[in-house]
C-alpha positions in Angstrom: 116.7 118.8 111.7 114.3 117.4 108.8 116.2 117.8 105.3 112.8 117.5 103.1 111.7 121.1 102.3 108.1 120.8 102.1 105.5 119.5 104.3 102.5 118.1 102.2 99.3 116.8 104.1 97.8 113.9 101.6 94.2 114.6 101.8 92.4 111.7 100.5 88.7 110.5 100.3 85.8 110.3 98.4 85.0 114.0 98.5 81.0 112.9 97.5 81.2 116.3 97.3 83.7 118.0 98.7 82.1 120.2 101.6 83.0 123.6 103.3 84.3 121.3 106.4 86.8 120.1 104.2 88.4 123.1 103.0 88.2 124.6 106.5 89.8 121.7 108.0 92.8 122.3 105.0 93.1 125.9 106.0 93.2 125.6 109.9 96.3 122.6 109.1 98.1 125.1 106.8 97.7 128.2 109.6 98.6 126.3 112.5 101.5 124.8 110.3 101.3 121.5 110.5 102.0 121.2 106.4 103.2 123.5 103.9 100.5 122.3 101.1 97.4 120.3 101.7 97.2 117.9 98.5 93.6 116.9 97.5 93.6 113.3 96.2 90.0 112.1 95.2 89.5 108.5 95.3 88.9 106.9 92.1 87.0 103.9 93.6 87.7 103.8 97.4 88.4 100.4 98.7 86.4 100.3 101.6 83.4 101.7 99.7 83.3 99.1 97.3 79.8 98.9 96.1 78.3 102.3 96.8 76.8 104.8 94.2 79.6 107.3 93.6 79.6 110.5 91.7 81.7 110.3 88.5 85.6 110.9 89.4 85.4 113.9 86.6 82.6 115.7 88.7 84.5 115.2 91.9 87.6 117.1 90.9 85.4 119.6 88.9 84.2 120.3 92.6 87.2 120.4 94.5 88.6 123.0 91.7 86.1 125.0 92.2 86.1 124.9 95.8 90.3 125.5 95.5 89.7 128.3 93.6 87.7 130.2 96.3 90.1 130.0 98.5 93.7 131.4 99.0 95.6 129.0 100.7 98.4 126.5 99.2 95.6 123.6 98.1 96.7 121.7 95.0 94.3 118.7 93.6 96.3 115.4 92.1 94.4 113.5 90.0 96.8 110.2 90.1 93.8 107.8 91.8 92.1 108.6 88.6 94.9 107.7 85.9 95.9 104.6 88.1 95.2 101.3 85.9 93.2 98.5 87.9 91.3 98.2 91.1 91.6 98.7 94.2 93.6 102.0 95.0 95.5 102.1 98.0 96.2 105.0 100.2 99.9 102.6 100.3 100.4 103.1 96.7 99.8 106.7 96.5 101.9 107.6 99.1 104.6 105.8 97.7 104.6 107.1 94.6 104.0 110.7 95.9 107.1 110.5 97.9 109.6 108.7 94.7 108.5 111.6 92.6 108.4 114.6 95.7 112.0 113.2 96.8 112.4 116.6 98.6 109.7 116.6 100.2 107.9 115.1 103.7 103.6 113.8 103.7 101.8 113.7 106.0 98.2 111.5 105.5 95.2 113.9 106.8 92.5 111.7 108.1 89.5 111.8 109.6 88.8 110.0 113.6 86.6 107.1 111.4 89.4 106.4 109.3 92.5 106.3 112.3 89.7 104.0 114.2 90.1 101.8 111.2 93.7 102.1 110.3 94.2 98.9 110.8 92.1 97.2 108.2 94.2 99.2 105.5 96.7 97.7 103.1 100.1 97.8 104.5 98.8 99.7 107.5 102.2 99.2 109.3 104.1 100.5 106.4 101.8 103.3 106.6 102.3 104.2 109.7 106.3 103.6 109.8 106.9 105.6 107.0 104.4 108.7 106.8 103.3 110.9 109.5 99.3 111.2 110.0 97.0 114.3 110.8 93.6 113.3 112.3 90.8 115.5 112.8 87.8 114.6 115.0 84.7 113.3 113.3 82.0 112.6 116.1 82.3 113.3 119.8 84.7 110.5 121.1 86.8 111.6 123.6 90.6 111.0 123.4 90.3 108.5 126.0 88.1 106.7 124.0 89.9 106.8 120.6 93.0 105.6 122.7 91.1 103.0 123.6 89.9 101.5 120.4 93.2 101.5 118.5 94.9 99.9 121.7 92.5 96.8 120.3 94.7 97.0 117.2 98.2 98.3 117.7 100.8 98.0 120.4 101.2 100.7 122.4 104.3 102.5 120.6 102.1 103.1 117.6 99.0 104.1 119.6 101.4 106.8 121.1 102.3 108.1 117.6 98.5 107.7 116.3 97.3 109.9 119.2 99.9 112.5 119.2 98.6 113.6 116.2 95.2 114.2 116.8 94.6 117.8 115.9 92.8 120.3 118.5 90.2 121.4 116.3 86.6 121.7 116.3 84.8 118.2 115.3 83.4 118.9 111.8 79.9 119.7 111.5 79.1 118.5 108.3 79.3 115.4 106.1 79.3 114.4 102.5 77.0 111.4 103.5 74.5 114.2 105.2 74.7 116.6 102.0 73.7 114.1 99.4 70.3 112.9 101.4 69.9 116.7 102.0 69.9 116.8 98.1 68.0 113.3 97.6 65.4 114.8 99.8 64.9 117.9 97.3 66.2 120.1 99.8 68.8 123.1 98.7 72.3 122.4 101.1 72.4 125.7 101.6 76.5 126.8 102.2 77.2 123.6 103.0 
């Protein structure tokens, strides 16, 4: 039986903005009780989009407020990527320190398909992987046989095994950050997006 009292899903990113896909996705892991809480963590500068145009980390957690506000599920928002000193930021790090101050409690890391494809290019992946549990939601239209398939390039066949057991049976998202910002850059009005 697991000691820690509450399950927290670590849900990390750029959130360039934060989209209704996202906060669906948070709900459907809190009703189908894979956490407890879903922890919003906005990326101060993520390390694998070093480079790119980013929204201010201010107007990035003004937007996931909002967003948390509208709904009624158990979403909190951390700002710790923000009040880190020096560059880059790891996903390592924060879990780390999320779990020396949340003794009591177990995270989980909520990812997307894209980002479990490319687990292994993360700082201390391994440690990631040995030490937290990860959530991934489906992204584009692979098929598990196919996602199986590209991390068995990577990992050994034990960790493959635990990547894939994960995989939530959800819906693939139908939105994108990437696909609401040229919706905006080409004057048009996202809608409900």
């Amino acid at each position: 039986m697991n000691s820690k009292t509450n399950r927290i899903a670590v849900f990390g990113g750029s959130f360039d903005p934060p989209h209704k896909g996202h906060f669906r996705l948070a709900h459907k892991v809190l009703k189908d009780d894979y956490a407890d809480e879903v922890m919003f963590i906005p990326a101060l500068h993520p390390p694998h989009k070093s480079g790119i145009p980013m929204t201010s980390f201010v107007d990035r957690m003004a937007m996931i407020r909002l967003g948390i506000k509208k709904c009624d599920d158990n979403f909190t928002l951390n700002d710790m990527e923000g009040q880190r000193v020096g560059l880059p930021s790891y996903t390592y790090d924060t879990l780390r320190e999320l779990s020396a101050e949340f003794s009591d409690s177990e995270f989980l890391l909520l990812i997307g398909e894209d980002s479990l494809i490319n687990l292994y290019t993360w700082y201390n992946a391994e440690k990631i992987v040995s030490n937290w549990g990860i959530l991934t939601f489906q992204r584009k239209c692979s098929q598990f046989s196919d996602i199986f398939t590209e991390l068995s390039k990577f990992w050994p066949e034990k960790i493959v095994s635990k990547l894939t057991e994960t995989i939530l049976p959800y819906e693939k998202l139908d939105v994108s950050s990437t696909e609401i910002r040229e919706t905006v850059n080409s004057g048009i009005d996202p809608g409900e997006l």
